[in-house]
Backbone as CSV, one residue per row, in Angstrom:
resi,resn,N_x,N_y,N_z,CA_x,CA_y,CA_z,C_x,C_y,C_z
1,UNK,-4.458,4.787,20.918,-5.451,4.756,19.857,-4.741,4.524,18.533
2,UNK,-5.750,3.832,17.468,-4.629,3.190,16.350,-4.716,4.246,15.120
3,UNK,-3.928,4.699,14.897,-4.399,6.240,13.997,-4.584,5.191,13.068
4,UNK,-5.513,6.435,12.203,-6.604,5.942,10.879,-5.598,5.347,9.645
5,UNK,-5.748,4.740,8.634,-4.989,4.553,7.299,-4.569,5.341,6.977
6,UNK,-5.314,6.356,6.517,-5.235,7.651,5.469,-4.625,8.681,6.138
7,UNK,-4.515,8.551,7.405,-3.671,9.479,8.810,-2.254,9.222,7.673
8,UNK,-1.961,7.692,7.456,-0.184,7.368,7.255,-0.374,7.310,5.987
9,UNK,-0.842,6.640,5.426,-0.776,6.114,3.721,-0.885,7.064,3.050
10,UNK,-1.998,8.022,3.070,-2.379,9.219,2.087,-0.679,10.177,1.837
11,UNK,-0.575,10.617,3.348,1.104,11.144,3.387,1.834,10.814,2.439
12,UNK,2.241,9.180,2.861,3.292,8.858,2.677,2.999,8.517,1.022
13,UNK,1.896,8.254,0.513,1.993,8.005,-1.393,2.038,9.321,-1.548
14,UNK,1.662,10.540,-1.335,2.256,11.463,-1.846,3.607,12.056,-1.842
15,UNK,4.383,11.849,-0.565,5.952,11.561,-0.319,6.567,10.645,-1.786
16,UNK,6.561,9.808,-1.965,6.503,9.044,-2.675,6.488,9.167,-4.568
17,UNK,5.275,9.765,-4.558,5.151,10.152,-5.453,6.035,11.464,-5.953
18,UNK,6.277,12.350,-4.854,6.639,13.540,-5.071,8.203,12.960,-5.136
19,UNK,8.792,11.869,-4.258,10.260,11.887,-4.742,10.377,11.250,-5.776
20,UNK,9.541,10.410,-6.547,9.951,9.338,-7.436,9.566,10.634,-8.769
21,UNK,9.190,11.590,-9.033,9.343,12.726,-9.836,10.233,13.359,-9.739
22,UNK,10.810,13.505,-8.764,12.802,13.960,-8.565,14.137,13.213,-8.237
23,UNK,13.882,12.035,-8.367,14.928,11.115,-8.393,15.353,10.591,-9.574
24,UNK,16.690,10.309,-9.527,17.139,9.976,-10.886,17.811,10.715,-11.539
25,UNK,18.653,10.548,-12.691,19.633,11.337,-13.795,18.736,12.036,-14.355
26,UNK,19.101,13.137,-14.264,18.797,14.098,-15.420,18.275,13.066,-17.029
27,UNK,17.015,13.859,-17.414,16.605,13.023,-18.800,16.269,12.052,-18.680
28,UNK,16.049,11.037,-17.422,15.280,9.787,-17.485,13.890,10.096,-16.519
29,UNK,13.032,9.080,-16.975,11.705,9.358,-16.573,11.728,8.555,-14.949
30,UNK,10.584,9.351,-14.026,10.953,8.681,-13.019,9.862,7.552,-13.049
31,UNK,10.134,6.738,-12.151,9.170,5.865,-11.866,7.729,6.154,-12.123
32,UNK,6.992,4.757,-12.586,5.793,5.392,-12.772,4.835,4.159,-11.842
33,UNK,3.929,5.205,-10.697,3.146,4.101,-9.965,1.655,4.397,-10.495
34,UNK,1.328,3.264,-10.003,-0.097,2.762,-11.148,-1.045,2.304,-9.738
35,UNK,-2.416,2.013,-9.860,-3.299,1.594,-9.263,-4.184,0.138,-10.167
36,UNK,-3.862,-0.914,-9.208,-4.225,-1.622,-9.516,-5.910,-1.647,-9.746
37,UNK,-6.729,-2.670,-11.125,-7.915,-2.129,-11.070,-9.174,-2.571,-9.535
38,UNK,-10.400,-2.524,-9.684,-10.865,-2.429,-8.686,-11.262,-4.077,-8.595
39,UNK,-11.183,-4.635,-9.889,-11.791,-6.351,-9.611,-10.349,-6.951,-8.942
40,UNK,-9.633,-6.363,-8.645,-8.357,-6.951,-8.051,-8.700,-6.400,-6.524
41,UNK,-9.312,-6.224,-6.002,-9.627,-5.611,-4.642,-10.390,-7.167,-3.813
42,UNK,-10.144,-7.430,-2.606,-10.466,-8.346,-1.612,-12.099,-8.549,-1.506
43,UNK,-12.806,-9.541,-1.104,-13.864,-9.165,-1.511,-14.865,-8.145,-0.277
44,UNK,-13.871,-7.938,1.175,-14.150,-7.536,2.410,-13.959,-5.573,2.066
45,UNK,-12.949,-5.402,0.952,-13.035,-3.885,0.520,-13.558,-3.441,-0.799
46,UNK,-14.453,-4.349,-1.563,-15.451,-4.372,-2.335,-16.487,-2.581,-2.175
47,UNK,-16.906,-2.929,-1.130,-17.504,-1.436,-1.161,-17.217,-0.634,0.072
48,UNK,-16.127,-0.476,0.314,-15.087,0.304,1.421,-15.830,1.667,0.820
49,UNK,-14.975,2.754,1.338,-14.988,4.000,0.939,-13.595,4.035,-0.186
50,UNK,-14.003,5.323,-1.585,-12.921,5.746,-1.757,-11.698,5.457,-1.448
51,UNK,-11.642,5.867,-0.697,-9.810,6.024,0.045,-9.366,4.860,0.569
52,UNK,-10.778,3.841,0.629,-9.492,2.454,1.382,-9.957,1.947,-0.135
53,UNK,-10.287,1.387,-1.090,-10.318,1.268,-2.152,-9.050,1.623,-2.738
54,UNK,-8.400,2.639,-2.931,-7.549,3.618,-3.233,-6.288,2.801,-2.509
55,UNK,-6.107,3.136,-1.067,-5.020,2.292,-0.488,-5.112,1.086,-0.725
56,UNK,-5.822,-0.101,-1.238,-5.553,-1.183,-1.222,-4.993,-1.297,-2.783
57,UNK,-5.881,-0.760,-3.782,-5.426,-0.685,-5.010,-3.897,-0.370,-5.521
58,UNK,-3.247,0.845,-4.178,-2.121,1.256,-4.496,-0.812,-0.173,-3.859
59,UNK,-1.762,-0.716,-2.701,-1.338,-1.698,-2.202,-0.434,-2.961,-3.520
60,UNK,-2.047,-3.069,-3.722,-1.460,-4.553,-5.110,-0.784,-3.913,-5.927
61,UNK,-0.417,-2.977,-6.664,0.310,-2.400,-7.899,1.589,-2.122,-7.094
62,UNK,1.787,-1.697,-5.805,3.106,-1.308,-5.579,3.550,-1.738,-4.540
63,UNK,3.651,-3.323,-4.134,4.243,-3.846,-2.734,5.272,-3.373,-2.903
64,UNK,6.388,-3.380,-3.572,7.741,-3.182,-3.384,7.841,-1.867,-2.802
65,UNK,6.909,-0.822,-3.447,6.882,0.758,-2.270,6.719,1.220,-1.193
66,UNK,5.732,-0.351,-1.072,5.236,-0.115,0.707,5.846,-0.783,1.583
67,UNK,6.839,-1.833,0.921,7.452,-2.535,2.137,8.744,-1.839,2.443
68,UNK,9.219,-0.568,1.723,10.422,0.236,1.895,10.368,1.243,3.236
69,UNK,8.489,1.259,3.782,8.093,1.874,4.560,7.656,1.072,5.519
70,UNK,8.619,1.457,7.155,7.859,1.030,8.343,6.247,1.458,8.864
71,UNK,5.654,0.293,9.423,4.421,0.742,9.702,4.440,1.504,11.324
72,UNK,3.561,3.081,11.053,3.682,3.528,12.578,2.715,3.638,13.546
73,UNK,1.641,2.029,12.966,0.159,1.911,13.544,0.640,0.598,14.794
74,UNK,1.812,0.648,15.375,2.264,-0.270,16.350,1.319,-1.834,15.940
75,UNK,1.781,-2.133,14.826,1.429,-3.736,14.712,2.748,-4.264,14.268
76,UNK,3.586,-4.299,14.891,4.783,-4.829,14.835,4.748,-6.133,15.250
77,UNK,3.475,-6.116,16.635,3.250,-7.031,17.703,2.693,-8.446,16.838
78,UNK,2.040,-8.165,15.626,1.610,-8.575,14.886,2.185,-9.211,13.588
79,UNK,4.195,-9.149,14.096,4.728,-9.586,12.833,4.523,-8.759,11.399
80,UNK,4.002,-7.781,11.828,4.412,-6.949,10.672,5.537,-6.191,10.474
81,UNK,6.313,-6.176,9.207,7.686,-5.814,9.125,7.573,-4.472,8.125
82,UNK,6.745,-4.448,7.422,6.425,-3.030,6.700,4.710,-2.511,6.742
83,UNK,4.964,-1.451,6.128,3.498,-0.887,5.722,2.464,-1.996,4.492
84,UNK,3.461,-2.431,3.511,2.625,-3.837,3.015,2.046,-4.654,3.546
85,UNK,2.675,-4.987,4.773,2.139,-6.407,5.554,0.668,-5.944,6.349
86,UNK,0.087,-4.651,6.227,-0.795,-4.336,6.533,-2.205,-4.312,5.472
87,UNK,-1.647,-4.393,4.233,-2.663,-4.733,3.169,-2.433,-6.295,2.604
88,UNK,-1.241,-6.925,2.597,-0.703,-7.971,1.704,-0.275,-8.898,2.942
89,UNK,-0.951,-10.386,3.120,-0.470,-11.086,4.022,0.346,-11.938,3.024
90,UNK,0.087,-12.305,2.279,0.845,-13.228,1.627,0.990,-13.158,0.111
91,UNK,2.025,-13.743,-0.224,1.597,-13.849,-1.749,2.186,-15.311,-2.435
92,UNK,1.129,-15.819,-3.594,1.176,-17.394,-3.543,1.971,-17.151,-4.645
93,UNK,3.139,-18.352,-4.712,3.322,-18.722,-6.051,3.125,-18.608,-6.924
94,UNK,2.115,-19.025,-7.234,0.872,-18.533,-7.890,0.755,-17.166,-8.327
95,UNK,1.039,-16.261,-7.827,0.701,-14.585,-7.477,-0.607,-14.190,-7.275
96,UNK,-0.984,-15.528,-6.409,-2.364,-14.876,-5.598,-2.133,-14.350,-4.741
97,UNK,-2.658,-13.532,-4.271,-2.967,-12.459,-3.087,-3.835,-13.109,-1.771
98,UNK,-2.945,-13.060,-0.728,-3.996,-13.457,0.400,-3.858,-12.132,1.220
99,UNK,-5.110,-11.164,1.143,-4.824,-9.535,1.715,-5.272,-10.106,3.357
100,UNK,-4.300,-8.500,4.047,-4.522,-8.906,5.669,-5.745,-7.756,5.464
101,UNK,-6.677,-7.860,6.152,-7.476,-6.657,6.515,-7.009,-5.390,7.900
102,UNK,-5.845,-5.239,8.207,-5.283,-4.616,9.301,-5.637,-3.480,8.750
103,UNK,-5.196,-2.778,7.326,-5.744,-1.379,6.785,-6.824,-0.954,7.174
104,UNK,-7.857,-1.746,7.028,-9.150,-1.457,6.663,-9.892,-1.076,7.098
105,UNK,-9.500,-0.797,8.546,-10.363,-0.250,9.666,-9.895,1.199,10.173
């Protein structure tokens, strides 16, 4: 059975969050992650719930966070190489966004 989003994602941005507030030299600020706004959302998670709203938003503002994380929803099979490749199939030149819907369910 394919555990839920919020089973892994919810965790792991608070992991995340909680180390990027203790990492680093003394006196420098840590990282700061942001949520992208909601007109930046796909038009298939338009009126999702909350929380996939939330994961996709955290998605676009912070690929570089999520691809540091393996995905443990076995879509590997699927050429996925991180937890990004589950919200973010591509990204154009351009810096358009072509989102995968694998999250979303």
């Amino acid at each position: 059975m394919k555990p839920r989003f919020s089973s892994i994602l919810l965790p792991l941005m608070a992991l995340v969050l909680i180390a990027s507030g203790c990492a680093g030299p003394a006196g420098t600020r840590p990282a700061e992650l942001t949520l992208a706004p909601e007109s930046a959302l796909p038009d298939f998670a338009q009126d999702a719930p909350p929380q996939v709203k939330e994961a996709y938003r955290f998605a676009i503002a912070n690929p570089d966070v999520l691809e540091a994380f393996p995905c443990y929803c076995g879509c590997g099979a699927m050429g996925h190489m991180s937890n990004r490749d589950c919200y973010i199939k591509e990204v154009g030149s351009d810096g358009s966004i072509e989102f995968d819907n694998h999250a979303f369910g």
